[in-house]
N, C-alpha and C positions, 0 to 999 in steps of 0.2 A: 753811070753817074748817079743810079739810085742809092738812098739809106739801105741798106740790108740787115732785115731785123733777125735772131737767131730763133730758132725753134726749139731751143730744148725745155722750155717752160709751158705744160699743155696749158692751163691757164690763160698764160698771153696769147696761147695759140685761138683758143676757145673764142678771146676775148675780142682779138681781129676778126674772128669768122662769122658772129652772132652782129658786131656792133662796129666796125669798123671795112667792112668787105672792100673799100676803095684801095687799104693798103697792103690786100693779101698777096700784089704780085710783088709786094716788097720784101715777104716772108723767105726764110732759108729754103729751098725748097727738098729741104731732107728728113729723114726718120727722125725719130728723139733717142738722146742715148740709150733711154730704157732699151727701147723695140731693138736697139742695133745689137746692146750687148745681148737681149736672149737667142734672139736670132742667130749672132755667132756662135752664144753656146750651143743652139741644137746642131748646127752645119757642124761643131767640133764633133760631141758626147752622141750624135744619132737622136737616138729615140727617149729623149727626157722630157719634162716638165719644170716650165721658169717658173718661179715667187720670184717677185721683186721685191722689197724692201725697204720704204722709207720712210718719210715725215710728211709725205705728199697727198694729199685727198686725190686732187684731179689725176694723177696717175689712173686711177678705180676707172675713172673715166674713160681715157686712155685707154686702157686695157681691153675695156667694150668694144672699141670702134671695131668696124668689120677687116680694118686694113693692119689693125694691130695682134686681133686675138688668137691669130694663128702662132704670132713670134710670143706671147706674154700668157702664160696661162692663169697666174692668179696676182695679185697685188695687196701686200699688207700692210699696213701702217706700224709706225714703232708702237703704239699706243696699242692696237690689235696682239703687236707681237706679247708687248708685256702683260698684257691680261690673259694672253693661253698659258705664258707661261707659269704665271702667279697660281692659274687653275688649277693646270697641272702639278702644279709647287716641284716645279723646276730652277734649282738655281748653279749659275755656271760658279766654274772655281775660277780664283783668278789664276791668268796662264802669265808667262812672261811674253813678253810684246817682240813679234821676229817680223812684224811687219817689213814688207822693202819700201823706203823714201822713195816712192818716185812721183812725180809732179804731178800724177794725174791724181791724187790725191787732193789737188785744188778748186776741184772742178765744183764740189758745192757751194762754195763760196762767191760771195760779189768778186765778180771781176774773174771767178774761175775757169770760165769758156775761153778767155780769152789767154788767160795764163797758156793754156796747154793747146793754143792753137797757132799756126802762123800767122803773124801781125805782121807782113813788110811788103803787104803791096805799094804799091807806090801811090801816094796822092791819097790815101783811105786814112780814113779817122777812125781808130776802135775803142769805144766805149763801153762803159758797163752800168747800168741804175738797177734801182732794185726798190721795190715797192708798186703798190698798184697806181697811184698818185703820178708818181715820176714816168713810168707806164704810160697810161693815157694823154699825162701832156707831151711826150715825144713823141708818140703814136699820131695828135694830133698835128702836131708840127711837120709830120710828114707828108700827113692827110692835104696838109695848104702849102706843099711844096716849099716848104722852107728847112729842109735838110737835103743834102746831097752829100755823095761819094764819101760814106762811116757806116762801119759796120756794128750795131746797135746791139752788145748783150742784155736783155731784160730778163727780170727775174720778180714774179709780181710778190714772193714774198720779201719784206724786208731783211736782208742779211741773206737772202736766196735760200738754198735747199738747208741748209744748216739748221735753219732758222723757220722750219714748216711749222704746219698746225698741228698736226697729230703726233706729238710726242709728248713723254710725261711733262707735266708742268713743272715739276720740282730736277727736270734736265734743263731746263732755259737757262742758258748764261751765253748771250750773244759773245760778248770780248772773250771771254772764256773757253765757248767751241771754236772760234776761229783760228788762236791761241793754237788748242789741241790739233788742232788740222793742218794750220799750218805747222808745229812740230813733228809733225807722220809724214810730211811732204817731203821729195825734194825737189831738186834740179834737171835731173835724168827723165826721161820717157823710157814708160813698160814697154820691151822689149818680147815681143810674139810673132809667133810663127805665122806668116801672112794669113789671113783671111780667106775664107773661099766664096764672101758674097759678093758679089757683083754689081748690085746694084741699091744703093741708099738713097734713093731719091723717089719722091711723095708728090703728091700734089694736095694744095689747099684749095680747097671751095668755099663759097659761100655757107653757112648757117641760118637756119628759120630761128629768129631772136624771141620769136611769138610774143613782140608789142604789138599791142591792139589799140586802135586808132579810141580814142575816150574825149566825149566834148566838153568842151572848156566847163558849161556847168554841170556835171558830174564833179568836175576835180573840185571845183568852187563850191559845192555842195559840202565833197569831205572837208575841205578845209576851213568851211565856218563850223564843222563836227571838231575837229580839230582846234577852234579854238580864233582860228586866222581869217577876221573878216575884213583885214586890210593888208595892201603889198606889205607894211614894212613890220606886220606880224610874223612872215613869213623868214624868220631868221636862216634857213639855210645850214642851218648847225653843221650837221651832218653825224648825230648822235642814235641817231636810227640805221646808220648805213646808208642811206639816200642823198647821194650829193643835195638835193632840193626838197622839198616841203611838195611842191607840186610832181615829183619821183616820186615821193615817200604815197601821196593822193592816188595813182595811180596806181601802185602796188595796193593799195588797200582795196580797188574797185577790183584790182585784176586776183583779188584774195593769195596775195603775195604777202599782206602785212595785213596789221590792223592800226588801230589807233593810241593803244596804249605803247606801243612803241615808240613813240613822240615823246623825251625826257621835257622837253620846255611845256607840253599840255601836260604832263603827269604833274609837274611841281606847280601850273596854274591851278588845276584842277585839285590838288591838296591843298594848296594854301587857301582857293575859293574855301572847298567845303568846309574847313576848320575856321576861314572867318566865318560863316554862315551859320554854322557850329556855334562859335562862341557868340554871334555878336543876337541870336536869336534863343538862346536856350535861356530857360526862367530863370535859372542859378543866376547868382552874381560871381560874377569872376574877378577877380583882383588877381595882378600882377608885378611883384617888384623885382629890383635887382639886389643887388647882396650890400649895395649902403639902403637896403631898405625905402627905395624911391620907384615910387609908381613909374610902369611901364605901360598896363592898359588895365582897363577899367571897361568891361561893357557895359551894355544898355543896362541890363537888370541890375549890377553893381551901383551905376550912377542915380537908378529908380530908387535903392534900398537904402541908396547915402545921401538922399535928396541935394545929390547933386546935376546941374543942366546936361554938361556932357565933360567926358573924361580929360578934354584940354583943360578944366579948372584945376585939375588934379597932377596930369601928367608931370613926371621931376620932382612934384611934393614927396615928401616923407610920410609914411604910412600912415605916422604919429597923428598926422592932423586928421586923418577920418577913421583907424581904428585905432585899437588897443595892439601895440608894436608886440606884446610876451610872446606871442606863438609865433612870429615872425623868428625872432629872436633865437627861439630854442627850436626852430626848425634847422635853421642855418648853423647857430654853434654848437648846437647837443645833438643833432641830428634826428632832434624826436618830432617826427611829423604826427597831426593832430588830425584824427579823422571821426567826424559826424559830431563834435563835441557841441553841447547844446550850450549857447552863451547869447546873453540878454544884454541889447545895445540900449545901454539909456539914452544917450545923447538922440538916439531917432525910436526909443520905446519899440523897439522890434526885438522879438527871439529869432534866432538864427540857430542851424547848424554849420560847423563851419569846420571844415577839410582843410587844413593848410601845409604842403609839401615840398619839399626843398629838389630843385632838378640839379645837380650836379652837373650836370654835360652841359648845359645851358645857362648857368649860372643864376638861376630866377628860384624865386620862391612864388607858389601858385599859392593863392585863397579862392577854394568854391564856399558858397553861402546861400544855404537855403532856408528863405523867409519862412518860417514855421507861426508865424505871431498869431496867425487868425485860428491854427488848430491846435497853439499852445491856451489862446483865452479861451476858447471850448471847452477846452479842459480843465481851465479853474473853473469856469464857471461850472462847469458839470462837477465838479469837485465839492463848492460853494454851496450849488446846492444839494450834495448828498448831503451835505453836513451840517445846514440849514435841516433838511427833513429828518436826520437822523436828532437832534436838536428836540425837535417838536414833538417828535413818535417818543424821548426820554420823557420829556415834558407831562404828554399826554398818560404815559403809563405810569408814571409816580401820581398825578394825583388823581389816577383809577385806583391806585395801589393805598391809596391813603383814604378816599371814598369808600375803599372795603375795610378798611382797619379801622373807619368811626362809626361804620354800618356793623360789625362784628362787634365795638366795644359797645354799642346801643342795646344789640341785642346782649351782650355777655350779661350788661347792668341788667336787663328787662328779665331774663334768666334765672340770675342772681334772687333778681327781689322777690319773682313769682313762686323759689323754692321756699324761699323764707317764709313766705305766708302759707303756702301750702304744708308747709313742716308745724307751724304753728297750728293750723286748722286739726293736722292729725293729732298733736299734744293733746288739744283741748278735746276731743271726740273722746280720747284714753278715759280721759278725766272722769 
């Protein structure tokens, strides 16, 4: 009268054993196809060595177990295969396709166990889900006795083995593989010479899950780290992998995660520091949209346009606190203005000013930085070179001219003292 869950998904097997142990006497209790096909091949071929081959991580796993690695010698992924062979720069020809239709062909697919198995017991439900979600709530459902007498295919990937993780990414096309698979399929069962193993049948045990017991404030610690110092912070997303906020806490103490892997703290924690960013940096920031109407305006903005706060502003037109040109030919010439030095009469301030058009965002940005106090330094240091340079003209023209009545003094005193001394010698001739 039990649910009977199938086993050929190590995964779901895994998944019962670590975190579910109440439902493991509900498990098939047989090999997985992997372990059965190698197994018959060595019973056929003697003394060889399996690869297995698919799109399955946890096979790797699989393979390890002490009860499987005698039948499975190694396990590859498509993704493994295609990168040896890229290495090697091995490429197949294409062959023509003599594949046989026969129905076991179905077998990766949702609902494929059941395709190629007998369904006609009498009174039994056979089903098929697939995904890890649909997984654990029937799993649960069995856990609290509310399923009986259905035999359960699970496949924790979505779309089952078709549809694994380890395959090239530019092979995904769920409708598309199924499509192909099921056109390789038929109707007919592969026809083989009996078998010579005797016995398919495992037993499930229990699994050490290695959750560790963590007090309430531990978790309560990471989660005001996190961001969450109330329940209804705690959204539950599930964008980290962690069904909970309080999962997601514990993987982080049990160094299983950390905290940046929390997408709702990573966009609080940007959008904080970028207001704190703009709403504290000296610049003035101005922001419009493309009818040129203020969107924000920080503190140093509202300081430099003597205005109270940026609500007087918000929805105005730029027009009314600056000069709209740069705004303008940001957006329609696409000539962004950068460190351009421009003098606001209306509030007697020099500014530099960055004005840049975002495309993706549809905003034009203005940063502006108050330069007023180390542009008037500069006249005045200007003012007064040229004050002193002024004076030092001043002073050396009329030293220059002090010598030029100080030389014509003496030129005249010169002059006259030859003339008498010329005279003196005439008269001595005499």
């Amino acid at each position: 009268s039990d649910a009977i869950i199938s086993t050929c998904c190590h995964t779901v097997n895994l998944l019962i054993q670590k975190y579910y142990p109440e439902v493991i006497s509900n498990m098939a209790p047989v090999i997985s196809p992997m372990q059965t096909h190698c197994r018959d091949l060595k019973l056929r071929h003697g003394d060889i060595k399996t690869v297995f081959i698919g799109p399955c991580i946890s096979k790797k796993a699989e393979a390890e177990m002490e009860s499987c690695s005698k039948d499975v010698d190694c396990v590859l992924t498509f993704e493994e295969l295609s990168m040896w062979m890229e290495e090697e720069n091995i490429q197949f020809e294409p062959a023509c396709e003599t594949t046989e239709p026969f129905l076991a062909r179905m077998f990766p697919t949702t609902g494929g166990i059941l395709k190629t198995m007998a369904t006609e017991h009498p009174g039994y439900t056979y089903i098929a889900i697939d995904g890890l979600d649909k997984c654990i709530s029937a799993i649960n459902d069995i856990k609290q006795g509310n399923l009986h007498k259905c035999f359960i295919e699970m496949s924790a990937c979505q779309g089952s083995c078709v549809n694994g993780p380890a395959m090239d990414q530019e092979c995904r096309f769920p409708i598309r593989d199924y499509i192909a698979v099921s056109d390789f399929s038929g109707k007919e069962n592969l026809v083989l010479e009996p078998s010579r193993m005797k016995d398919l049948c495992t037993k499930f045990t229990p699994m050490a899950s290695q959750i560790i017991h963590i007090p309430d404030p531990a978790i309560q610690d990471i989660l005001r780290k996190m961001g969450k110092t109330k329940p209804e912070q705690e959204l539950n997303c599930g964008s980290c992998g962690y069904n909970t906020c309080r999962d997601k806490a514990r993987a982080i103490i049990d160094n299983k995660a950390d905290l940046t892997m929390c997408l709702p703290y990573l966009k609080e924690k940007a959008e904080s520091f970028s207001d704190t960013i703009i709403s504290h940096t000296p610049n003035a920031i101005l922001v419009v949209n493309e009818n040129f109407e203020v969107q924000l305006a920080n503190e140093s903005a509202c300081e430099l346009l003597n205005i109270k706060s940026q609500s007087e502003i918000l929805g105005d037109n730029v027009v009314r606190v600056l000069d709209p040109a740069p705004f303008v030919n940001a957006y329609r010439n696409g000539r962004d203005t950068f460190s351009k030095k421009e003098y606001l009469a209306e509030y007697k301030k020099y500014v530099e000013q960055t004005v840049i058009y975002d495309k993706n965002y549809h905003i034009i940005i203005c940063i502006m930085r108050d330069v007023t106090t180390e542009t008037l330094q500069f006249q005045n240091r200007h003012e007064l070179s040229r004050k002193t340079i002024e004076i030092t003209d001043k002073v050396v023209e009329k030293q220059m001219r002090t010598v030029q009545e100080i030389a014509s003094l003496l030129g005249e005193t010169t002059a006259e003292t030859k003339v008498a001394l010329t005279k003196l010698k005439e008269s001595l001739y005499d």
